[in-house]
C-alpha positions in Angstrom: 26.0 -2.8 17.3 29.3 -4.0 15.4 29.9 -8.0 16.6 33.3 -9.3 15.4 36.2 -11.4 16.1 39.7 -11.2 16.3 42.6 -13.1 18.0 43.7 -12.0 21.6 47.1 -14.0 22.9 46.4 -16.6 20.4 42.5 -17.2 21.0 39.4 -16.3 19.3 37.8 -13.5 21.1 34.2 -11.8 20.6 34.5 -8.0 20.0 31.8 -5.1 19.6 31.7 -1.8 18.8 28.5 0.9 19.2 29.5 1.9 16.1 32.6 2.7 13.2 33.8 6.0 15.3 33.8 3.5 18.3 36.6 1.4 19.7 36.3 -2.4 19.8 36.2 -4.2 23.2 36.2 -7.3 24.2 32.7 -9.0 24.9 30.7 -11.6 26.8 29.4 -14.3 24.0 26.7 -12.6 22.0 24.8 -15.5 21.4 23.9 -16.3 24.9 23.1 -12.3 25.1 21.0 -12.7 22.7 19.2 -15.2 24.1 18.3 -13.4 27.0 17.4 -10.1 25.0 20.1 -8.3 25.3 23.4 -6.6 24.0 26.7 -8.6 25.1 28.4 -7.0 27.9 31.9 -4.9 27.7 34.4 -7.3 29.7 37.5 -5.4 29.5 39.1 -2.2 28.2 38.9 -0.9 24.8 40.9 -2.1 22.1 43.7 0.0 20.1 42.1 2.2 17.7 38.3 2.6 16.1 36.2 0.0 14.9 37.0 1.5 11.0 41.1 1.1 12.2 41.1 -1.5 14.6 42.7 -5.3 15.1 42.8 -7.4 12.3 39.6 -9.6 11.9 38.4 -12.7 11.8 35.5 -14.4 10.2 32.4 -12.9 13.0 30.7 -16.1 13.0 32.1 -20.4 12.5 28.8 -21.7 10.9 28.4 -25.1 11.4 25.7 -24.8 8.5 25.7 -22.5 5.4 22.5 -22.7 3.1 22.7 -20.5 0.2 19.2 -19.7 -1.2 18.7 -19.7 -5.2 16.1 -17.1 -6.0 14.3 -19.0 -8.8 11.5 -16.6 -9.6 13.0 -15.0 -11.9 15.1 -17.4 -13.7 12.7 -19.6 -15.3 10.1 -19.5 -17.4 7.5 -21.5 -14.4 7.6 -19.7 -11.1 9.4 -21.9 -7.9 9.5 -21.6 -4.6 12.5 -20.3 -3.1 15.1 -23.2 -2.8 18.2 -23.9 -0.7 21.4 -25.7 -1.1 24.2 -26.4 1.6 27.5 -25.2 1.3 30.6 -25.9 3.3 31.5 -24.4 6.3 34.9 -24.9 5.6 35.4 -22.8 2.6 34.8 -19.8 5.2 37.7 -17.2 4.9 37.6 -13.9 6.6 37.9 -10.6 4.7 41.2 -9.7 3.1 42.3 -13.6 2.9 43.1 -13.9 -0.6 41.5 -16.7 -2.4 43.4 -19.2 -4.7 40.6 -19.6 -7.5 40.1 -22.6 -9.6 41.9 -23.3 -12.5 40.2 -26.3 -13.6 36.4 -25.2 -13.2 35.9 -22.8 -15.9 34.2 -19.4 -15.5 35.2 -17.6 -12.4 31.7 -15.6 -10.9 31.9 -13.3 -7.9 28.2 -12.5 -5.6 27.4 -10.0 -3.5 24.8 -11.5 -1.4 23.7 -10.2 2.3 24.2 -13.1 4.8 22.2 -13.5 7.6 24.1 -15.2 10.9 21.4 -16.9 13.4 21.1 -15.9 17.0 19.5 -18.6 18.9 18.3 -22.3 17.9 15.5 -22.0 15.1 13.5 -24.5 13.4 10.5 -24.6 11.7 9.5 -20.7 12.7 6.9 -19.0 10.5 7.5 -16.1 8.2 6.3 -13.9 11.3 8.5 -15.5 13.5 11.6 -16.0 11.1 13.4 -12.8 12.1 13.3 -13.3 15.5 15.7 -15.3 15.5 18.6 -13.5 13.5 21.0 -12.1 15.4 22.3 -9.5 12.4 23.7 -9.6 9.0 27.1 -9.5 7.6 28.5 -9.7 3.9 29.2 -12.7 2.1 31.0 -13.2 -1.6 29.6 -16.2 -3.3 32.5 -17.3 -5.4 31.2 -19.7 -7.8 32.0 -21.7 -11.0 28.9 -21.5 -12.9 30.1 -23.8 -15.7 29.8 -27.0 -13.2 26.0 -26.0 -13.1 25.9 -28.0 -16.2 27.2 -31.8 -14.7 26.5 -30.3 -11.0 23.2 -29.1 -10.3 23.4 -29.3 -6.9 26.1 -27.0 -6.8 28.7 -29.2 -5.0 31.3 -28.3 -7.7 30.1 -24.9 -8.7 30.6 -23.5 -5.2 33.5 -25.2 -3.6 36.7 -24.8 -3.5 39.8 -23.7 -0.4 37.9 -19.9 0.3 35.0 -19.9 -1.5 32.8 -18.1 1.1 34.8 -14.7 2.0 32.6 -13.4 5.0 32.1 -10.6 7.3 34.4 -9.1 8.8 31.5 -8.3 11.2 28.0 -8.6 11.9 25.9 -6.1 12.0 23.1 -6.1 14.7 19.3 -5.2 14.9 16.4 -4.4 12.4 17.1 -5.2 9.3 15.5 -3.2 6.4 16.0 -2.4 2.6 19.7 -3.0 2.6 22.0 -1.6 0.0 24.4 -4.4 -1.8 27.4 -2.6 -3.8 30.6 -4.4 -5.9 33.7 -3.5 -7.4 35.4 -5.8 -9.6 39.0 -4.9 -10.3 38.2 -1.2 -9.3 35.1 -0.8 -11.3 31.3 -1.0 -10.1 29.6 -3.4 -11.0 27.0 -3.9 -8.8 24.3 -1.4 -7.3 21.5 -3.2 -6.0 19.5 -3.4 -2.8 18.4 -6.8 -0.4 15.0 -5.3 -1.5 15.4 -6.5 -4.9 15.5 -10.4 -3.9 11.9 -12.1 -5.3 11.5 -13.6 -1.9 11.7 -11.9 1.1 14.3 -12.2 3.9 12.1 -13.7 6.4 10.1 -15.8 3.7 14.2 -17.3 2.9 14.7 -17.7 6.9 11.6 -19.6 7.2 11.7 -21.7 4.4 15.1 -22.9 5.4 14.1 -23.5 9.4 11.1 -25.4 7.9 13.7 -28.5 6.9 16.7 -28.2 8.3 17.3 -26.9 12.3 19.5 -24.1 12.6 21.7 -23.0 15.6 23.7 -19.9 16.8 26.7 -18.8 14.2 24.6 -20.7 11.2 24.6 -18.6 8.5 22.2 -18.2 5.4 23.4 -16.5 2.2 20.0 -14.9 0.9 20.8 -15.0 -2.8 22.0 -12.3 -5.5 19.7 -9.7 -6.7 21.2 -9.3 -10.1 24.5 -8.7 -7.7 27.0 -11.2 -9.3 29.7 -10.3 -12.2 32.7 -12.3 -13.8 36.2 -12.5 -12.4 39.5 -13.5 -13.2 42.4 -14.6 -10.9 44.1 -11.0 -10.2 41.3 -9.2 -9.5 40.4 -7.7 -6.5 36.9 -7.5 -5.6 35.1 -5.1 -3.1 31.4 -5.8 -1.5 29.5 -3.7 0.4 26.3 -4.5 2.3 25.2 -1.5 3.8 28.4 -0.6 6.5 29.7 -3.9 6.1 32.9 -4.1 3.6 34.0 -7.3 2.6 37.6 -7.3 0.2 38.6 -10.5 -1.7 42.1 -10.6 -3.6 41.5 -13.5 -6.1 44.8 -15.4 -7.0 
């Protein structure tokens, strides 16, 4: 199932659809569905048009947390556990929002990174237990300035900024598997990778994260990029796609 929002008469409204040939409708709140195991019921009449040609979207989820996850395995020349970071819930901008980038924190990088939105109240779950508790995944572009790394290793500088965190425009529901991640920078690819490709597995990275910090429903964590991020310059327009989910950025 397709989980979005959108505004109805001013108000931000849950929506699903069974799928993209499927019209949106309004629905009950997904995450108290979820809790009881089950899909959020219709509560009104179909929306105008298919989910692929529908209302105009929202973000799908307002995270009060967002941990992004730096794969580290394969950057150094010592392995490391997998590793978080928080970033701001307020650099959240819904697809299509164009993004004013930074002029004054050198090198633009775009990410294509598979973000996975939390269902119910988690904390310290095992690996086994990890997935249980995601409601679905959506896409997420990382915007980053990699050059504050240097004086920023915490990545305070390097990943803020007004829209730094494009996301959604909806969240795809149930099992997640080998999931394919795909980018276009200014109209060519340059990204064709898979979630499989990250050194640490999705439920190793929910885990890990639930093991220090307690997460609740709408929280979102950015799993990393597997060799999915590229340059950018202000102009470009960049195109993500993690599995049916397409995520546009216009950079400014």
């Amino acid at each position: 199932m397709r989980i979005a929002r959108t505004l109805v008469d001013g108000v931000a409204t849950w929506i699903g659809a069974e799928g993209p040939d499927a019209p949106w409708r309004p629905i009950a709140d997904p995450y108290a569905a979820f809790a009881a195991g089950a899909d959020p019921a219709p509560l009104g009449e179909a929306l105008a048009g298919v989910a692929a040609d529908g209302p105009e979207l929202l973000a799908p989820c307002a995270p009060l947390a967002i941990v992004g996850i730096a794969q580290n395995r394969t950057q150094n020349d010592h392995p490391l556990p997998v590793q978080g970071w928080l970033k701001s819930p307020r650099t959240v901008v819904a697809s299509g929002v164009p993004v004013d980038a930074r002029r004054d924190a050198g090198r633009l990088v775009v990410e294509a990174e598979l973000a996975l939105v939390v269902g119910s109240d988690l904390f310290q779950a095992s690996v086994d237990e990890a997935m249980a508790g995601i409601l679905g995944y959506t896409a997420v572009n990382d915007v980053s300035y990699p050059d504050r790394s240097l004086v920023d290793q915490r990545n305070f500088e390097a990943k803020g900024g007004i829209g730094a965190t494009p996301l959604g425009p909806w969240i795809e529901t149930g099992p997640i598997g080998d999931v394919p991640i795909r980018m276009t920078v200014g109209g060519v690819d340059v990204v064709d990778t898979t979630s499989g490709a990250l050194p640490v597995s999705l439920a190793e990275c929910v885990a890990y994260v639930s093991h220090w910090l307690p997460l609740g429903p709408g929280d979102v964590i950015m799993t990393g990029a597997p060799f999915s991020n590229a340059p950018a310059q202000p102009g470009d327009r960049v195109d993500i796609r993690v599995g049916d989910v397409s995520l546009t950025t216009q950079l400014h």
